[in-house]
C-alpha positions as CSV (number, residue, x, y, z in Angstrom):
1,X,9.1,13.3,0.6
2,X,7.6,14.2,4.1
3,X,3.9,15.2,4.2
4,X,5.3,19.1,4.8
5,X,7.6,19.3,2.1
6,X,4.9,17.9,-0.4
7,X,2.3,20.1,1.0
8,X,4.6,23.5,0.9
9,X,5.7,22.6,-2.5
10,X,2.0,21.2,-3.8
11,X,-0.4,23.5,-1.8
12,X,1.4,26.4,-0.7
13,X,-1.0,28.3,-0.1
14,X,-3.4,26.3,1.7
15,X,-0.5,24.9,3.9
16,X,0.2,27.8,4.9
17,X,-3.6,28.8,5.8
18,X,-3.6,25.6,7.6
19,X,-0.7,26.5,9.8
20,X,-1.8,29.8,10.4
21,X,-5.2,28.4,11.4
22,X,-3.7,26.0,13.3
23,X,-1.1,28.1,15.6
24,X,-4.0,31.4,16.2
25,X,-6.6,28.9,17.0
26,X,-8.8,29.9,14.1
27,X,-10.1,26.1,13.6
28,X,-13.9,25.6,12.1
29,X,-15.7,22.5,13.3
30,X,-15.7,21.1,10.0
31,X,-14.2,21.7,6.4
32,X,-14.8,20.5,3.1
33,X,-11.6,20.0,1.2
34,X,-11.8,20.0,-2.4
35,X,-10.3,19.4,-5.5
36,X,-8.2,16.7,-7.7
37,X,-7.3,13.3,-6.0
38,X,-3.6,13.4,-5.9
39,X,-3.6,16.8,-5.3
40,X,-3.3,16.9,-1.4
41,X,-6.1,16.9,-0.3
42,X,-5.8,13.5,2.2
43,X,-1.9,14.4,3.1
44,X,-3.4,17.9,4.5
45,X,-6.3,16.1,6.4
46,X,-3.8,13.5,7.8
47,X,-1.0,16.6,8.9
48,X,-4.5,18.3,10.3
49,X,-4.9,15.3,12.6
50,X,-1.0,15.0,13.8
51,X,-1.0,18.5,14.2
52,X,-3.6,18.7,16.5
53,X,-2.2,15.3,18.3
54,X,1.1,15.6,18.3
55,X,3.4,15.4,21.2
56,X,6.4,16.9,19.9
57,X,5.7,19.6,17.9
58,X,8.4,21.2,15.4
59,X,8.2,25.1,13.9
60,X,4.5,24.0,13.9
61,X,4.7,21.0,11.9
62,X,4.1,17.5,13.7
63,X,7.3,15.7,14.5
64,X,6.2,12.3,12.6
65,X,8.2,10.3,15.4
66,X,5.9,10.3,18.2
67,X,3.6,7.8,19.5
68,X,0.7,9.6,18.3
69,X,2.0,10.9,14.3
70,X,3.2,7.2,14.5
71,X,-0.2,5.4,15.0
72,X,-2.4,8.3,13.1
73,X,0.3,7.1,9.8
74,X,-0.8,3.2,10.7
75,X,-4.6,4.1,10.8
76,X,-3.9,3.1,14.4
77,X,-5.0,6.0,16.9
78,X,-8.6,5.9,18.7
79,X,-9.0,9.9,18.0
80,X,-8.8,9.4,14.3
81,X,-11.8,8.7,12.3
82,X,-11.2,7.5,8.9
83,X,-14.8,7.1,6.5
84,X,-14.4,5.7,3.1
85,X,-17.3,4.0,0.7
86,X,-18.4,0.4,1.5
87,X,-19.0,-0.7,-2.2
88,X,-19.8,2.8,-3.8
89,X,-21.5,4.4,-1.2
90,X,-21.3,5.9,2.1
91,X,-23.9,4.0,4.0
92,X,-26.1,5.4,6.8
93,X,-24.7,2.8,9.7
94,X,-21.4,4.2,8.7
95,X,-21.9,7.7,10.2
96,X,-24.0,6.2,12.8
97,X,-21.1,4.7,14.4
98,X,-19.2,7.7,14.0
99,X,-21.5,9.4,16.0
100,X,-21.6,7.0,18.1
101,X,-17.9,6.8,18.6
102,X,-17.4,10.3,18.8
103,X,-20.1,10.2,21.7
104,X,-18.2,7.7,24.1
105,X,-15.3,9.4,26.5
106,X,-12.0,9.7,24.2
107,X,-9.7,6.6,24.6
108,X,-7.3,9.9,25.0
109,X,-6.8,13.1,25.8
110,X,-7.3,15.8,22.8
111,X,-9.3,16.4,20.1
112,X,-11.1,14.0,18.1
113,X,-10.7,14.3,14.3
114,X,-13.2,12.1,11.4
115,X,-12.3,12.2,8.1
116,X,-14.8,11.5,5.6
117,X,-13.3,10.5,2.3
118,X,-15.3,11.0,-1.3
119,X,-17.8,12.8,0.8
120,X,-19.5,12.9,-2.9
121,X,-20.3,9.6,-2.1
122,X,-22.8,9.7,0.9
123,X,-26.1,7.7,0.0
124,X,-29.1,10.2,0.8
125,X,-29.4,8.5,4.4
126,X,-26.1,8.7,5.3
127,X,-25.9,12.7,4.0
128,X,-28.5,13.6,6.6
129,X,-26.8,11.8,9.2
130,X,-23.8,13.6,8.9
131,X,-25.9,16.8,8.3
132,X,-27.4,16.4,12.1
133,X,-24.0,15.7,13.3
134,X,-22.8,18.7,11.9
135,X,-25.8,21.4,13.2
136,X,-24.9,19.7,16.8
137,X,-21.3,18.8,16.7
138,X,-20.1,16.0,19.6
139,X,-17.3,17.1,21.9
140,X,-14.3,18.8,20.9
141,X,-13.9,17.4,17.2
142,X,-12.9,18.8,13.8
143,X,-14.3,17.2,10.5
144,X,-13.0,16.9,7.4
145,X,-14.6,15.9,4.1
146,X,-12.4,15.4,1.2
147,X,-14.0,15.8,-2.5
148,X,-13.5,16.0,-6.0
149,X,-17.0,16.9,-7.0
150,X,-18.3,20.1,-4.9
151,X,-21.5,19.9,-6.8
152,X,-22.6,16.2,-5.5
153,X,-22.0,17.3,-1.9
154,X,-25.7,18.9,0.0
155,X,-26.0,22.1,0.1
156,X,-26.7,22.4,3.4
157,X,-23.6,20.5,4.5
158,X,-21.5,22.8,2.3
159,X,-23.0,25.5,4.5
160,X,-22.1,24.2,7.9
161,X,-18.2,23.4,6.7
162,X,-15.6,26.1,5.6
163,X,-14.6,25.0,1.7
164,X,-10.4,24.5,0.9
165,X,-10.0,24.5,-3.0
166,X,-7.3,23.0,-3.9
167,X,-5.7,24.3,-6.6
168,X,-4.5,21.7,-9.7
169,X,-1.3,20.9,-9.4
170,X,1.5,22.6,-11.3
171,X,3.1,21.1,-14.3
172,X,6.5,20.5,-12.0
173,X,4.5,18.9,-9.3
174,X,2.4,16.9,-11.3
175,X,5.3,15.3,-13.5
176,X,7.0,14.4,-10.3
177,X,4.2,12.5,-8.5
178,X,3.7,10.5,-12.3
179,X,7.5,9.7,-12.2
180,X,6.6,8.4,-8.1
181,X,4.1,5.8,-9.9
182,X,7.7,4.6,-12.0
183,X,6.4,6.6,-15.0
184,X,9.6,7.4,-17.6
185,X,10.1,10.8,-17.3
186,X,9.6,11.3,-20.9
187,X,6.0,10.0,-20.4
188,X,5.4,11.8,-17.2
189,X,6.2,15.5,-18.9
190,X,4.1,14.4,-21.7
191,X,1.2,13.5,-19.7
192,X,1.3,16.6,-17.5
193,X,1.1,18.5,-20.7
194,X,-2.0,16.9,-21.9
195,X,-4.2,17.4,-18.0
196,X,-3.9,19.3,-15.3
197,X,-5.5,16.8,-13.3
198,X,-3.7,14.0,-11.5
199,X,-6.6,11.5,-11.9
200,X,-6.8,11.8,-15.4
201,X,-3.2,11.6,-15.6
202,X,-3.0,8.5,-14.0
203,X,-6.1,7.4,-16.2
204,X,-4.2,8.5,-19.0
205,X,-1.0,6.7,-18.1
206,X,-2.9,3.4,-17.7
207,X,-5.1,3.0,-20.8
208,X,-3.8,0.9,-23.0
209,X,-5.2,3.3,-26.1
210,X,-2.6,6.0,-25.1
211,X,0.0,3.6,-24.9
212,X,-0.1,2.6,-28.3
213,X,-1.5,5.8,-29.6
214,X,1.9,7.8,-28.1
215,X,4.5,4.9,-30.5
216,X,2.1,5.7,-33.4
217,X,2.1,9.4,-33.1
218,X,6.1,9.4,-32.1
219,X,6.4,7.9,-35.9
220,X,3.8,10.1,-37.5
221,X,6.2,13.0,-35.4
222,X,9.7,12.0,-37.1
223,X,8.2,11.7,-40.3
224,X,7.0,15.1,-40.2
225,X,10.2,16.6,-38.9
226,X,12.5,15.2,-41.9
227,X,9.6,16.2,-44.3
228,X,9.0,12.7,-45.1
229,X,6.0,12.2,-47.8
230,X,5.5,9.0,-45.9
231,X,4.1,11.3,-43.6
232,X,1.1,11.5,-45.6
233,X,0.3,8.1,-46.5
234,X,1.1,7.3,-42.7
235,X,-2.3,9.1,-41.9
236,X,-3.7,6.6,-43.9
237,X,-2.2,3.6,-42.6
238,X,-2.4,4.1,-39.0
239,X,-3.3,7.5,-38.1
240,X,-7.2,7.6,-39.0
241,X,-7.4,3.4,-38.2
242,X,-5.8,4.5,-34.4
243,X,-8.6,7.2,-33.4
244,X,-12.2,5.9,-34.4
245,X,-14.2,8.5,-31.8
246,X,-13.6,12.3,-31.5
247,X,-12.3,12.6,-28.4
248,X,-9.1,10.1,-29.8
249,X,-8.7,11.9,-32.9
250,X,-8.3,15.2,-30.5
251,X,-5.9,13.3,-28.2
252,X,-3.3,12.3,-31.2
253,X,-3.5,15.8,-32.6
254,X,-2.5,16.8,-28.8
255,X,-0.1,14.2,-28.2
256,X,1.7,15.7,-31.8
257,X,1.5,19.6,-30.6
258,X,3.3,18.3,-27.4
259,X,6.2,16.7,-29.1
260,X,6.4,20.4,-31.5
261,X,6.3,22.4,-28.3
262,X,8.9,20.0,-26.8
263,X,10.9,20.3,-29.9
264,X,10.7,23.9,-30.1
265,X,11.5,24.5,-25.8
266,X,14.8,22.3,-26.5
267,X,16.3,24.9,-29.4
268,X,15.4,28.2,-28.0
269,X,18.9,29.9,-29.4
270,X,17.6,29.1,-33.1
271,X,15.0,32.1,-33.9
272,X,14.4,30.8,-37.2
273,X,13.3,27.6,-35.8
274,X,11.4,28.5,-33.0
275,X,9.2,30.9,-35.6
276,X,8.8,27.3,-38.2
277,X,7.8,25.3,-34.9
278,X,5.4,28.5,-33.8
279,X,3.8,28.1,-37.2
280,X,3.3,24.4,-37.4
281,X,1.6,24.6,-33.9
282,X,-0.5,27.2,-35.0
283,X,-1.2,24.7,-38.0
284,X,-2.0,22.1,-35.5
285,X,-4.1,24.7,-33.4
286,X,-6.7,25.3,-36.9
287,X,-6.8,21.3,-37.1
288,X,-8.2,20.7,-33.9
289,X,-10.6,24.3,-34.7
290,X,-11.6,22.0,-37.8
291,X,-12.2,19.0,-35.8
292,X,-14.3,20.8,-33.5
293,X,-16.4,21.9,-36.2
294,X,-16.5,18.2,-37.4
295,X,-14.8,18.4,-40.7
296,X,-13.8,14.7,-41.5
297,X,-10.3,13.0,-39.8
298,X,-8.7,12.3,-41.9
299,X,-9.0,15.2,-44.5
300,X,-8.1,17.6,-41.2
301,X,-4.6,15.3,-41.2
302,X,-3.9,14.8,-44.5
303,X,-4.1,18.5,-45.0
304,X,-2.3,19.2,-41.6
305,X,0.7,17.0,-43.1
306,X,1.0,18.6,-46.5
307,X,0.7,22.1,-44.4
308,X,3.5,21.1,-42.6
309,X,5.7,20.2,-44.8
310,X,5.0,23.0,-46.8
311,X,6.2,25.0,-44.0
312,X,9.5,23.6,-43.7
313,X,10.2,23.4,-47.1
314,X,9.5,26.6,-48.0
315,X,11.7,28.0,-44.3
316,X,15.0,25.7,-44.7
């Protein structure tokens, strides 16, 4: 997918405030863009830079061909400043050399763009470097500083950039950049149904807890939908031994209101059964209330189980 068509699907709206920035020549000197990694952020600073550089421009999109779109794609062009953390910080001698670059004549003609990337990440030294380059910006440059944690980023730099929020991504979007990392669709949809957030998606996707955790529930699931009673003594087996902390126990009871809600989405035609499905979710809803409140594990999913069941027995 080209960097447009993700950025008109992902970020519509800020695409298009881009563009219209771009074409009336309403540019700041410097922006802050924020929001989820994975969420466009980095593709919208890079179309930023070919914009402004390209040589062919196309319905005010950059062409991607040209010698310039070309070499900004390789990290290769001299106007193009890319800042990332040595270790995990941005250090002081790295925005020293910016400066310093951005301070010598232009190997080329046109603007000179730096990206600064996990801005969040600027040691104290390094912040107020960029701070003085920002209160007297060099030539004819544009900054962009990409974060995912507004809060960690001074005050006073926030003041002297305009702030892009990116928006999560939606449900659609995010499913399809999981199934780009080779996730099976089926884990993708359940993923994007559990965040919002592409990072934790990802984080999600790659811990091996979740892995195991999903098999286990996906039993613990078709027990409960052919009112099993070894639903019950499952809990005890596996369930309660599987989630040890809080936050794990919340995740399988998530993971389970998923696969109900998929369940239910599939067999829309059947009232009946989209009203059963309504209530167990609702069921599963109080468990989670109950788990919140710390009532013990397993009583919350031994009692979810026989709630369950109760359900569809008494609806067949």
């Amino acid at each position: 997918m080209g960097a447009e068509n993700f950025l008109a699907q992902s970020q519509p709206l800020v695409y298009e405030q881009m563009k219209r920035n771009v074409e009336h020549e309403h540019l700041a000197h410097a922006y802050i863009f924020e929001g989820d990694n994975g969420g466009g952020k980095h593709e919208m600073a890079l179309w930023l830079a070919k914009r402004l550089l390209c040589l062919n421009v196309i319905e005010n999109n950059p062409c991607e061909q040209c010698l310039n779109c070309t070499r900004i794609n390789e990290g290769e062009h001299p106007n193009v400043q890319l800042i990332a953390p040595e270790g995990q910080w941005i250090k002081v001698h790295q925005i020293r050399q910016l400066q310093a670059e951005l301070s010598k004549s232009s190997f080329e003609k046109g603007m000179q763009i730096f990206i600064v990337e996990q801005a969040d990440k600027m040691n104290p030294s390094a912040a107020n470097s960029l701070l003085k380059l920002l209160e007297e910006p060099v030539g004819n440059s544009v900054a962009i500083l990409e974060t995912n944690v507004l809060g960690k980023v001074l005050p006073t730099i926030q003041s002297r950039c305009q702030i892009i929020h990116f928006p999560p991504l939606a449900k659609e979007q995010l499913i399809k950049r999981l199934e780009e990392k080779q996730l099976p669709a089926n884990e993708a949809k359940l993923i994007a149904n559990l965040t919002g957030s592409y990072d934790k998606a990802v984080e999600i996707s790659e811990d091996e807890w979740f892995n195991e955790t999903r098999e286990i529930v996906t039993t613990w699931f078709d027990y409960l939908q052919k009112e099993d009673p070894q639903a019950f003594i499952f809990v005890q087996k596996k369930i309660v031994a599987q989630a040890k902390e809080k936050e794990q126990q919340q995740m399988i009871l998530s993971i389970l209101l998923v696969y109900f809600q998929s369940e239910r989405d599939r067999d829309l035609a059947s009232k009946e059964k989209t009203q059963r499905i309504n209530d167990i979710l609702e069921l599963i809803l109080q468990a989670q209330q109950k788990l919140t409140a710390n009532v013990a594990f397993q009583g919350v999913a031994e009692q979810l189980v026989l709630r369950i069941i109760w359900n569809m027995v008494t609806k067949d």
